[in-house]
C-alpha positions in Angstrom: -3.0 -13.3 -12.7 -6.2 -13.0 -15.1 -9.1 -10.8 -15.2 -12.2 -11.9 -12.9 -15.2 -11.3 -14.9 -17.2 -8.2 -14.0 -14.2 -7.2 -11.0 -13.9 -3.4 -10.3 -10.6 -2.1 -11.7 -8.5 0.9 -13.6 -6.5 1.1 -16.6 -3.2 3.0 -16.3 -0.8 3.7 -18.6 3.2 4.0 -17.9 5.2 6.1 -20.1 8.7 5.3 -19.7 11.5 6.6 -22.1 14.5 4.6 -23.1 17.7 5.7 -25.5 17.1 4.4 -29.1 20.0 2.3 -28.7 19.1 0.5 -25.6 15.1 -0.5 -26.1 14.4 -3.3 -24.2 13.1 -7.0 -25.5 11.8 -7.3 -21.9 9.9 -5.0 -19.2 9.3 -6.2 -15.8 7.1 -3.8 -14.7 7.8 -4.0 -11.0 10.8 -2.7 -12.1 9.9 0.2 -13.7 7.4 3.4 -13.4 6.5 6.9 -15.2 8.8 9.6 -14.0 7.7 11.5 -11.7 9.3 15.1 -9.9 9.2 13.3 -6.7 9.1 9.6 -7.8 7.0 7.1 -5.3 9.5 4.6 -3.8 8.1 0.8 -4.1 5.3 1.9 -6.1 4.1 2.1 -9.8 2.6 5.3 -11.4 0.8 6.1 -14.7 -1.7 8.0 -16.1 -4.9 7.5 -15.9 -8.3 9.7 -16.1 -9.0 11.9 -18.7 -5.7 13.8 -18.6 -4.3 10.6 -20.4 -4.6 12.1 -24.1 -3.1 15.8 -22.7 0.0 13.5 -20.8 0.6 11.3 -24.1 1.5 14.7 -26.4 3.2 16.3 -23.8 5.8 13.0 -23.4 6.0 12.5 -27.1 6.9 15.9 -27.4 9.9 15.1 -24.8 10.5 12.1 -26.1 11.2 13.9 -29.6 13.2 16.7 -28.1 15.3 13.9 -26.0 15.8 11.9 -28.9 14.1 9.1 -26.5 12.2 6.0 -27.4 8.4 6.8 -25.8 7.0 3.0 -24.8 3.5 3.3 -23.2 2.5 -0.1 -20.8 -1.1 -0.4 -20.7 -2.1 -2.0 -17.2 -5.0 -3.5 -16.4 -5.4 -3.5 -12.1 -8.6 -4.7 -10.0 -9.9 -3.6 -6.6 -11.7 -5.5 -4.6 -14.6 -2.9 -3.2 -16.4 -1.3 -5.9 -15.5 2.0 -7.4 -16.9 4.9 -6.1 -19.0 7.1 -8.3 -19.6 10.1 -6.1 -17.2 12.2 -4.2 -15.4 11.1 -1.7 -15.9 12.0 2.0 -13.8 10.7 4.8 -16.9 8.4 6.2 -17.1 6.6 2.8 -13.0 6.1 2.8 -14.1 2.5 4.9 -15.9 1.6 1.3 -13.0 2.0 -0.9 -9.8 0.2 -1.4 -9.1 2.8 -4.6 -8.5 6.1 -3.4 -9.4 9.0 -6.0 -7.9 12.0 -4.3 -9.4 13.8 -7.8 -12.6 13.1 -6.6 -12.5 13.2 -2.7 -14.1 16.2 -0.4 -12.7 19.7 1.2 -12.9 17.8 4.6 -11.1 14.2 3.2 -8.7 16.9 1.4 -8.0 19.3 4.2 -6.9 16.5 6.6 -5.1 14.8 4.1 -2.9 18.3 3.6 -2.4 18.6 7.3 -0.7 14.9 7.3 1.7 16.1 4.5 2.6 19.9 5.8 3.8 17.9 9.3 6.1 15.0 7.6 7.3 18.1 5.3 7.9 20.0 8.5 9.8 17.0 9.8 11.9 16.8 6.7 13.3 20.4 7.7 13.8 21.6 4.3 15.0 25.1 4.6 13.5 27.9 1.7 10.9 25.4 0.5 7.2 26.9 2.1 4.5 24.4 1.3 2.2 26.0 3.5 0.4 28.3 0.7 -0.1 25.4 -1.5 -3.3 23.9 -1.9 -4.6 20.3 -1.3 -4.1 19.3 -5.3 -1.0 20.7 -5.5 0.7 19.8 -2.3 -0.2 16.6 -3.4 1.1 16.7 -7.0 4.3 18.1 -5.7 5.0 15.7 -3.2 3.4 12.4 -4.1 6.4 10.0 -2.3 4.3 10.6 0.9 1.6 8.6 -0.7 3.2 5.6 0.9 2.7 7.1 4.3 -0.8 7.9 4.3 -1.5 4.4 3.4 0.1 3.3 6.6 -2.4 5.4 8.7 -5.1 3.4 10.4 -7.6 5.0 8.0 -6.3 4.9 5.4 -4.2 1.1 5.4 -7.0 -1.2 3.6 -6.6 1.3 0.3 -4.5 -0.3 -2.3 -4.8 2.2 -5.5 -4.8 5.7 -5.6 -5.3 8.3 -7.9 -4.1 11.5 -7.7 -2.6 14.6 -9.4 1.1 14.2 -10.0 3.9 16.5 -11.8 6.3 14.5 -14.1 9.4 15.1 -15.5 7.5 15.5 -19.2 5.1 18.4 -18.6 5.0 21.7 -16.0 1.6 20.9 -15.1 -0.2 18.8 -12.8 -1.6 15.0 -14.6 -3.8 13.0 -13.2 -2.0 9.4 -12.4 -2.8 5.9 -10.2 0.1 4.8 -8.0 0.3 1.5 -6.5 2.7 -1.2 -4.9 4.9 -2.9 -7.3 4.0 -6.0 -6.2 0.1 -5.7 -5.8 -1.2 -8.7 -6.5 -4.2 -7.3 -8.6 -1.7 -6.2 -12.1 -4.1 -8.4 -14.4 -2.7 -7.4 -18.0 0.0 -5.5 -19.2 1.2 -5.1 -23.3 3.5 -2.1 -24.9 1.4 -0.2 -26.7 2.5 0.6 -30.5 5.2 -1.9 -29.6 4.1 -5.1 -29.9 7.3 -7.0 -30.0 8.2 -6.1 -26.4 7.4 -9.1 -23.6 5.9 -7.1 -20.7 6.4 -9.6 -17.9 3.9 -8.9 -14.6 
């Protein structure tokens, strides 16, 4: 797919981390997303926001200590409602198909949190509390239930979301946008610093 001239959108970047040995000549980036704690199943993840720069030295320093091969895909993804500039109350979610849970209100938080504490209750994990954990970080622990919210009345036009995140490359949370793997709106991808690599959409 190309770029529509002028169309709302988000650039994300994947880090992904491969042996030396075994780089690839070819991503499919379906196929692939940044590692997350709790990865999101079906979806794509990468950073995005201004926590980018902070995320980038924290995964080439594990990279380095790994002895891993860093490869950043830059992605270029549309939405189809504009983005929203302000924060984010539950009576605007109706005007956004790009959820930014960074910049979303106590209320549109607060219910949000309830959803997760009851599918973590019904998980039944025994010695894991979630219940003192804030909105941000509730999320950024557990952002596999991303997929379920989206399948709430409410909440099933959204497409995109941005949240807070932990990965497997730095103990704090990152700001990242997750989405399907096969949203149709992935207008341009290319492997940063590595030019030689065909990233396939």
């Amino acid at each position: 797919m190309t770029k529509t001239k002028g169309a709302p959108g988000i650039d994300v970047a994947v880090v992904l981390f491969f042996k030396k040995a075994a780089i690839p000549d070819k991503i499919q980036i379906r196929d692939f997303s940044m590692p997350l704690v709790n990865r999101i199943p079906g979806f794509i993840s990468g950073l995005s926001g201004q926590s980018g720069l902070v995320g980038m030295m924290h995964a080439r320093k594990y990279a380095d200590e790994k002895k891993l091969e860093m490869i950043v895909v830059d992605l270029s993804v549309e939405v189809e409602k504009p983005l929203y500039p302000k924060v984010l109350k539950p009576e605007d979610l109706p005007n956004v198909d790009l959820l930014n849970l960074i910049r979303s209100s106590k209320e549109l938080m607060q219910g949000i949190r309830e959803h997760w504490l009851d599918w973590l209750s019904e998980e039944g994990r025994r010695g894991v509390d979630y219940s003192s954990l804030k909105e941000a970080e509730l999320i950024a622990r557990r952002p596999d239930l991303i997929p379920r919210l989206l399948r709430l009345p409410g909440f099933a036009h959204v497409h995109v979301v941005t949240h807070p995140a932990m990965t497997g490359f730095h103990t704090l949370p990152l700001t990242a946008t997750s989405f399907p793997s096969d949203y149709k709106h992935i207008v341009a991808g290319s492997a940063r610093l590595h030019p030689d690599i065909e990233v396939v959409l």
